[in-house]
Structures are given as C-alpha cells and as structure tokens.
C-alpha positions in Angstrom: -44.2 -7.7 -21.3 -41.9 -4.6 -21.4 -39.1 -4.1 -23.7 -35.9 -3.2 -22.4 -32.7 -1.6 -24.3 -29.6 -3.3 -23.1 -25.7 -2.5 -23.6 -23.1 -5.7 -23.1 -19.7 -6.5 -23.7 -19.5 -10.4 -25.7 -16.6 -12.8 -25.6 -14.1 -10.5 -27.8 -14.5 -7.9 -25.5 -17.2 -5.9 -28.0 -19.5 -3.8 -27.2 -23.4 -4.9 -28.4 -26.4 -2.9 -28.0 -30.0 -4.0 -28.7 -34.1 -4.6 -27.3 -35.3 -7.9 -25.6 -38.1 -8.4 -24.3 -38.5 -10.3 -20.7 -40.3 -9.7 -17.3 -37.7 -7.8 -15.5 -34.0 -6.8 -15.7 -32.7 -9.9 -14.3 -34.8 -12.0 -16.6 -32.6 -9.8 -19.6 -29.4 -10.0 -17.7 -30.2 -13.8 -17.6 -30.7 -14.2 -21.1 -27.7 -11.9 -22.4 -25.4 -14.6 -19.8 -26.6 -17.5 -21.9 -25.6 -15.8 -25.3 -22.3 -15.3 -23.6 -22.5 -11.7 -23.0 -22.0 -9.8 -19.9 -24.7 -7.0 -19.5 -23.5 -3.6 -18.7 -26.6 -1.2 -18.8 -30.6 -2.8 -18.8 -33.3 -0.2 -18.7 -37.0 -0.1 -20.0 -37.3 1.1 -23.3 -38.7 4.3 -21.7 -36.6 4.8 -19.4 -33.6 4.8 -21.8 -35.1 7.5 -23.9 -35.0 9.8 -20.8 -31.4 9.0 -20.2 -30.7 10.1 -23.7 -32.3 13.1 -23.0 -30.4 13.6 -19.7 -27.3 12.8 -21.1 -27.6 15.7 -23.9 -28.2 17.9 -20.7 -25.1 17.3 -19.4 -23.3 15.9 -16.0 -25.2 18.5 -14.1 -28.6 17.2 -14.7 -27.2 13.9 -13.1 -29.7 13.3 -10.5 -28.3 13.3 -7.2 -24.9 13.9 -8.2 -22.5 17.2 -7.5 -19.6 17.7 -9.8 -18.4 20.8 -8.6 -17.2 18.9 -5.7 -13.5 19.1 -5.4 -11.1 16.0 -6.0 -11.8 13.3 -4.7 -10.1 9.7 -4.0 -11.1 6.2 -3.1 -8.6 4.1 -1.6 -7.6 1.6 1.2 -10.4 -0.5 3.0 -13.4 1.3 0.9 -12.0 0.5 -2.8 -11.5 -2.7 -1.3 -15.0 -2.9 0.0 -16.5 -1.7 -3.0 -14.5 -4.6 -5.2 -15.9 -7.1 -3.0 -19.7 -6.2 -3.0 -19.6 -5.2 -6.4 -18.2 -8.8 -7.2 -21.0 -10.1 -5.3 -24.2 -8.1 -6.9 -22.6 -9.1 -10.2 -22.1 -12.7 -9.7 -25.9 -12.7 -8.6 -26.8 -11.2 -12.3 -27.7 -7.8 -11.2 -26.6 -5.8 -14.0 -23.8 -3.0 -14.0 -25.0 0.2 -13.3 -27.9 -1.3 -11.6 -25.1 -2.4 -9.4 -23.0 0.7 -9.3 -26.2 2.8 -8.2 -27.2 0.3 -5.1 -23.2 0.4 -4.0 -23.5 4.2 -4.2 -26.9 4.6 -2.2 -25.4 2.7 0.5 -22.2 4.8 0.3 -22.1 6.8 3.3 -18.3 7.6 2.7 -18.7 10.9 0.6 -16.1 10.2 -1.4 -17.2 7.2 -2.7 -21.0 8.0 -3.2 -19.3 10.8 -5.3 -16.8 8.4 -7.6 -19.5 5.5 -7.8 -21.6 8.2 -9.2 -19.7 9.5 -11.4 -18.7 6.4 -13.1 -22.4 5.1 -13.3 -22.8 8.0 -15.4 -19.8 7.2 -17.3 -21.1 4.1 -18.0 -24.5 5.1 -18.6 -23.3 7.7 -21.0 -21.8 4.0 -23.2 -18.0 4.4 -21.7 -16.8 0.5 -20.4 -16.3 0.3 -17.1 -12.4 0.1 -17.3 -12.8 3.7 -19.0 -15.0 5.0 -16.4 -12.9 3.7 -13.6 -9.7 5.4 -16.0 -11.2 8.8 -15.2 -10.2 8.6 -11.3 -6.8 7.4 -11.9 -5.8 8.5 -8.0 -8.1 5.8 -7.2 -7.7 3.1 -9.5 -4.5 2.4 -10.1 -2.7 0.7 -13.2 -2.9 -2.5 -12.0 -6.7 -2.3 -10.6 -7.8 -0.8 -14.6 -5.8 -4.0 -16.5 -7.2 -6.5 -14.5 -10.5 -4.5 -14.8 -10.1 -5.1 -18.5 -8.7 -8.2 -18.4 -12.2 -9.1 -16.8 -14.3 -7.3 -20.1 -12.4 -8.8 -22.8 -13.1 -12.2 -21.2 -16.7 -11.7 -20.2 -15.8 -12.5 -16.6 -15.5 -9.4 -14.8 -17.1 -10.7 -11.7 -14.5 -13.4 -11.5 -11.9 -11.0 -12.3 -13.7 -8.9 -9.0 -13.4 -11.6 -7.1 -9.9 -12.4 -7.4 -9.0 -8.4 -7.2 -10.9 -8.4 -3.9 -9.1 -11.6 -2.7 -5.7 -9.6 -3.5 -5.9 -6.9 -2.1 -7.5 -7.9 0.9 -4.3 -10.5 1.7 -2.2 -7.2 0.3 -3.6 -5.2 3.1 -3.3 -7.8 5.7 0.7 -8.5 5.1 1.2 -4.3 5.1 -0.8 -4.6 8.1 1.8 -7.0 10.2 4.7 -5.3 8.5 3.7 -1.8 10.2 2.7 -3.0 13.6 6.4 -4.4 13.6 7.8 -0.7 12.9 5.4 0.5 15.3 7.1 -0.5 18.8 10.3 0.4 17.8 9.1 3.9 17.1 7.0 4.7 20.2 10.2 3.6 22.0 12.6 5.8 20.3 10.6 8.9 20.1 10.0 8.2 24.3 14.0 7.5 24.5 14.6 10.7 22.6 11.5 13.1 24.2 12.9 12.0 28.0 16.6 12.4 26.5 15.4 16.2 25.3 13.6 16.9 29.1 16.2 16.0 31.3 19.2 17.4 29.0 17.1 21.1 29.0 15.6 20.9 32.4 17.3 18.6 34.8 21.0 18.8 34.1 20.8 22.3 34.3 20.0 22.5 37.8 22.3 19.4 39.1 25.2 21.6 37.2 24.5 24.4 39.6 24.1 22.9 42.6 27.5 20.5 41.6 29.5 24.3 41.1 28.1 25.4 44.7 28.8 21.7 46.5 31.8 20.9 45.5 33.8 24.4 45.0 35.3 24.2 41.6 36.2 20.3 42.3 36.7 18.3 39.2 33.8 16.5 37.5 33.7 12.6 36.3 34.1 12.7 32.7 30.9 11.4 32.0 29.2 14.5 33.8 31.3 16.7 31.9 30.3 15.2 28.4 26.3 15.2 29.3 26.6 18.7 30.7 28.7 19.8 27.8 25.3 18.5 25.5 23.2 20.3 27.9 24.6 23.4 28.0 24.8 23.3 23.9 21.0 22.4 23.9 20.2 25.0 25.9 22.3 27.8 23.7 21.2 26.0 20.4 17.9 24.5 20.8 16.9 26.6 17.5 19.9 25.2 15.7 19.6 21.8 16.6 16.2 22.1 15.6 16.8 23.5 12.2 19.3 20.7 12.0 16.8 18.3 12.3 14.3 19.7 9.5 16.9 19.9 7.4 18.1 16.6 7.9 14.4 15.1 7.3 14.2 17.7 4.5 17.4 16.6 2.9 16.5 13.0 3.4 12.9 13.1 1.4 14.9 15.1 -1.5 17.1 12.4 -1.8 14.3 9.4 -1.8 12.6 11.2 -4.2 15.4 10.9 -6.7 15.8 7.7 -8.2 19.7 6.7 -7.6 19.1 8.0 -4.2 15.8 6.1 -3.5 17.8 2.8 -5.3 20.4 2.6 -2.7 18.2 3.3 0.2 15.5 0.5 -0.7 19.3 -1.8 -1.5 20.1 -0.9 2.2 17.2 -1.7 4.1 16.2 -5.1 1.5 19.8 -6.3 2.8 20.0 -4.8 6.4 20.5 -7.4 8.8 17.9 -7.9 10.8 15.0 -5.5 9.1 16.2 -6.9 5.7 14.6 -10.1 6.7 11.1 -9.1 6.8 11.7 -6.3 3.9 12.7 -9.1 1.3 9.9 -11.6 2.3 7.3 -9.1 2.1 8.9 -7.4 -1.7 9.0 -11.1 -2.8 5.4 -11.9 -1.7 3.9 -9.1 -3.1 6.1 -9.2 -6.4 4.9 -13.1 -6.7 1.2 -12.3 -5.8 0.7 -9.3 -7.7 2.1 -11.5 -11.0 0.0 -14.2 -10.5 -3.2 -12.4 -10.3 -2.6 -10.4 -13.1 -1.2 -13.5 -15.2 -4.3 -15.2 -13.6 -6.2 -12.8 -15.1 -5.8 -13.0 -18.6 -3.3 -9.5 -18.7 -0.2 -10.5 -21.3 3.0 -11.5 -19.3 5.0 -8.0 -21.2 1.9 -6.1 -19.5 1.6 -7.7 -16.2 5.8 -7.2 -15.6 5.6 -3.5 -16.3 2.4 -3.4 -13.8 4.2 -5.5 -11.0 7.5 -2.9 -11.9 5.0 0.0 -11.2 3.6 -1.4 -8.3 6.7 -2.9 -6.5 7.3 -0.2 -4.5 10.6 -0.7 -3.9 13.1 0.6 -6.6 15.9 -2.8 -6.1 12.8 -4.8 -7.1 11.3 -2.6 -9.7 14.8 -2.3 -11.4 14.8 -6.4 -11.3 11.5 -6.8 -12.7 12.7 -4.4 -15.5 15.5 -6.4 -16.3 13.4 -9.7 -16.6 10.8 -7.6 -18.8 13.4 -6.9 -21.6 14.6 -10.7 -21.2 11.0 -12.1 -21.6 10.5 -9.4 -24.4 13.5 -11.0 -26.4 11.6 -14.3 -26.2 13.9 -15.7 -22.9 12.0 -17.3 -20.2 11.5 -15.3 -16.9 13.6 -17.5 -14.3 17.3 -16.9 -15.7 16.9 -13.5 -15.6 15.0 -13.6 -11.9 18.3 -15.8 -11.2 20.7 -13.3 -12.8 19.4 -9.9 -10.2 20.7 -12.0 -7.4 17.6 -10.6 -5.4 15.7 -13.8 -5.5 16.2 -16.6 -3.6 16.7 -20.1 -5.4 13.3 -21.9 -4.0 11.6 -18.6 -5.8 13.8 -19.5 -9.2 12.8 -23.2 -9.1 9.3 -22.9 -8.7 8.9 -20.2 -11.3 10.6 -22.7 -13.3 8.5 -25.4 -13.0 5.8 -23.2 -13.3 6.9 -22.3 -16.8 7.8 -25.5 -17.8 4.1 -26.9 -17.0 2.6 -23.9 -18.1 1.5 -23.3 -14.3 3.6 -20.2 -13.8 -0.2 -18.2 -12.4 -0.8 -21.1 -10.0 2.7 -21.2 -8.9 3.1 -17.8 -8.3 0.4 -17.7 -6.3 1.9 -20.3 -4.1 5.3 -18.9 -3.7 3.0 -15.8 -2.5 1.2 -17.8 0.2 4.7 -19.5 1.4 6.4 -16.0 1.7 3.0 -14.6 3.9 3.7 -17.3 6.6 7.4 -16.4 6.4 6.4 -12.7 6.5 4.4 -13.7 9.9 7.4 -15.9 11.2 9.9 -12.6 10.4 7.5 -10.3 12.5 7.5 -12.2 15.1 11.0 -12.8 15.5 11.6 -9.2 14.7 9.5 -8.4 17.3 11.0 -10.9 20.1 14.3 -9.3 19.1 13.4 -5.1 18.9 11.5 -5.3 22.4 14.6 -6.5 24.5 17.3 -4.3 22.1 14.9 -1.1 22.3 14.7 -1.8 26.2 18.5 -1.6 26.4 18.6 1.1 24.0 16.4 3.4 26.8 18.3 1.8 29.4 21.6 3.1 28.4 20.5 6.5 27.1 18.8 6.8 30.5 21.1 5.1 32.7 24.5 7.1 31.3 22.4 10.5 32.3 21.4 8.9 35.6 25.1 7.9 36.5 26.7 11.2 34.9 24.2 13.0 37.9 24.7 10.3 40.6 28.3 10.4 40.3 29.7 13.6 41.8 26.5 13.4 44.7 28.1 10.8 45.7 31.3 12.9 46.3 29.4 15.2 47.8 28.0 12.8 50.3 31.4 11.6 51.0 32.6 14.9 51.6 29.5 15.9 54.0 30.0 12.5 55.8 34.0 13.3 56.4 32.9 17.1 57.0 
C-alpha cells in the first residue's frame, strides 16, 4: 500500500506531521479522525517531495495560479457559498486542501478561483487555515478568522463551517427584507423629485408666459407666484442648486465618516419613529446572533464582544457593546451593563440573564436572535403598509400644489373669455 505524509491539527489546536500508510486519502483522513485529529494536508509520499520542491520555487511555479493578478475580494453570496460547500466536503472526510482545490476548480467566479488558490498554497506551504484565510483580510473578516480558529483549536472546523454558513446565510436574509423596505420609498421620491425638476424647468415656464399675455399684468394666486418664483430660480441657478446638492451629499459622508458625527446619526435613525422600529430590531438581532455564534463557538466572551463591537455596524450599538466589554472585563456579568445603555429592551435583559445564570447564555442568544427576525418581518411589513399610502400623498401634494398653482389663474382666464 502507498505511504502518505499527512499534516493535522489535534485537540489543543497543534499542529502534527507524520507517514501512514492506508489505501487512499480518505482511508488516512479516516484514521487521523479517530486519533482525534483533523487532517489538513494528505498527499503520497511522492507527491509531497514534489511540493517541497515547488514550494522552494516560489508562488509562481503554483500550477494554475496567477499572482500578478490585482486585488482581489470574496464577499456576499460566494464567501457564503464557499463556507457552505466547504463545510460539506469536510464533514464527508475529504481532507483540506483536497477540499480547497475541488471548491476552486469549480470556481467560475474569478475572484474566488484566485483566493481559494492562493490559500491552498498557503496551506500547502504548512500555514493553518485561519492564517491563510488572514492573508485576504478584505474578504474574511475579524469575525469569519476567530470563529475559523475557534474551529482548529477544537478540532471541529467543519462544525464551526456549518454554523458560520447558517449565520450568515440568516444575516443575509434579514439585510435582505431590511433593504427592500428602503427600496419603495426611494423609487418614489427620486420619481416625486425627477417630475418636480421637469415641470418646474420646462412646464411652468411656458404657462408663466402665456399667464403675462392672457391676463395683462392681472395679479397672480399666491400659490402661482411661489411655484413660479422656484421656477424662475431653477432656471437661473440650475448649476447652483446643483452644486448645492453635491456639496450637501459631500458634506453629509464627511460627517458619517467621523465618529461623533456618525454616533448621532445611527442615535437618530435607532430612535426615529417609525424607521427606528425596524432599525433597533434588526441592530438587536444581529448583535444577539452574532454573540451567540461566536460564544457557540468556543471564541472567549472578552473576544467575541470586541468582534460583535466591530461588526455592529452601527456606532449607538458598538459604543454599548463597549461599555459591557470593560464591565465583563472587571468580572461583572453582561446584563446590568446591557440594562445600564438603555438601548436594550427588558425581554433582551432577562433572557441574557437567565442565560447566564444557567450557563445557557449561547443558546439563549441565539433565541432572542430568532424572536427579533420574526419581529424584523412583522416591522417590514408594517413599515411597508404605512410608506406606500404616506409616499402616495407625498407625490400627491408635490404634484397636486404644481397642478393647482397652473390651473388657478386658467380658470380666470376662462372666466374672463366667457364674460368677454
């Protein structure tokens, strides 16, 4: 039987090297399981002189594999793809970088044939996995590479997959509703404002001429007068108002970059009234969800707060997370402080407090997350019964006043012809 050299991370998280011989790969990856190990590289004793070889070449004798490709990032519905199957060729004892190299053949994204090749070289070169992945930080992020190493330490990294996969997938699906609820809205005010724009440039105009040749210097509702006033400034300062408008948007995106600035904006819209609603139930599912996973995972409560404060994106809630982070680092337990940034509502406080005092907090987390997803679907759609009659009055009025401001002196005018 052939002899194959094998790398594989045991129970402490250690890396051990050494020969066995067996029938195939999976017959070694099948025996290194039993001893507790989790394989990370099996090849024929042959083949693994030749890799030595290659490796001393360099990256460019990678077969296959072109690093003098530009940057290159793996994100969204492929990294969450690529969890998933890898999850699945590891659970059925394939091992890693025989893994890594079937994922990247069936790549056809290039940007992913090219990261899944890189790191199987990483790994095949004797870096861990979570190092490899650590290289293409704009594709893995903080919380992906603990977890990721969470998963080696324990010697379950295709349970740690699993459960990565499962998250982001749910993660993706609650950003998903929250969007399409900001979507209608939008397409209705950029229509209100792009119809608004035409007739205030190109309709007025003409109605204000033939109202100065109708009625001979007669006076003017006040309505008509304040949309032809608007009008005529359009006309004379389109380039201004334009310039206005980029340095408003210019102005704005300075100021969320800052982080006072980006603090009191996320504060507004987490207590706005009616957006607020489904901006706090999603913040609160994702903070709960994202802390359970990693807690889940075997990543230290210290380490999985400052993740979940990385993450949060949204500055209110990354500023509470910090504040329960230095509590729990004093030796407090995490639900006073959660209580104390008045952010949290009290079900969340309970639970977590149970959760603590059974030693359940993972579990528990991960329910409060699943309770705040159905009340993130309830808040869409009553967000979106209330936006679609609002942004239909909304047009209705900005569209109507311009209608009436026109209507109003014809009908004078008809009068007048009528008397005439």
């Amino acid at each position: 039987m052939p002899i194959f050299q094998y790398t594989a991370m045991d129970a402490s998280g250690k890396e051990q090297k050494g020969q066995h011989e067996a029938a195939s790969e999976e017959a070694v990856a099948s025996f290194l399981k039993e001893q507790g190990m989790f394989p990370t590289s099996i090849k024929p004793l042959a083949k693994a002189a030749k890799a030595k070889k290659e490796k001393a070449k360099g990256p460019t004798a990678s077969k296959g594999l072109n690093l003098n490709l530009g940057p290159v990032v793996m994100k969204g519905k492929d990294l969450t793809v690529f969890t998933r199957q890898l999850a699945i060729l590891l659970d059925a004892g394939l091992p890693l970088i025989r893994s890594l190299k079937t994922l990247e053949r069936q790549a056809k994204n290039p940007a992913v044939k090219t990261i899944l090749g890189k790191v199987a070289y990483s790994v095949e070169g004797g870096s861990t996995f979570s190092e490899a992945l650590a290289q293409h930080p704009k594709s893995f992020d903080k919380l992906y590479l603990n977890m990721i190493r969470a998963g080696e330490a324990a010697g379950k990294l295709e349970l740690i997959l699993t459960r990565l996969a499962g998250f982001r997938e749910k993660a993706a699906k609650i950003a998903g509703k929250v969007k399409s609820a900001m979507v209608y809205p939008a397409i209705v005010l950029t229509i209100a404002i792009g119809i608004t724009i035409f007739l205030m440039i190109f309709i007025v105009p003409k109605f204000e001429v033939m109202f100065s040749e109708m009625l001979d210097g007669a006076q003017l509702p006040a309505i008509t007068q304040f949309v032809m006033g608007i009008s005529r400034w359009l006309q004379n300062n389109i380039i201004v108002a334009i310039v206005i408008v980029v340095v408003l948007i210019i102005a704005m995106k300075f100021i969320l970059k800052t982080e006072k600035g980006r603090f009191y904006f996320d504060k507004g819209i987490y207590n706005a009234p009616i957006i607020g609603l489904l901006i706090s139930r999603n913040a609160i599912s994702k903070f709960s969800r994202t802390l359970g996973t990693l807690m889940g995972s075997g990543v230290p409560v210290l380490n999985a707060l400052q993740i979940v404060r990385d993450t949060a994106g949204n500055e209110l809630v990354s500023k509470a997370v910090q504040q329960v982070h230095d509590a729990v680092k004093e030796g407090e337990p995490m639900a006073p402080p959660l209580q104390a940034t008045k952010i949290f509502p009290d079900m969340v406080i309970s639970m977590i407090e149970v959760g603590e005092e059974t030693g359940k907090l993972p579990d528990m987390l991960e329910k409060i997350a699943d309770t705040y997803d159905e009340e993130v679907d309830n808040a869409v759609s009553a967000l979106t019964s209330m936006i679609e009659p609002l942004m239909i009055v909304f047009l209705a009025v900005i569209v109507g006043g311009i209608v009436i401001a026109l209507f109003s002196p014809l009908i004078t005018i008809i009068q007048t012809l009528g008397g005439g």
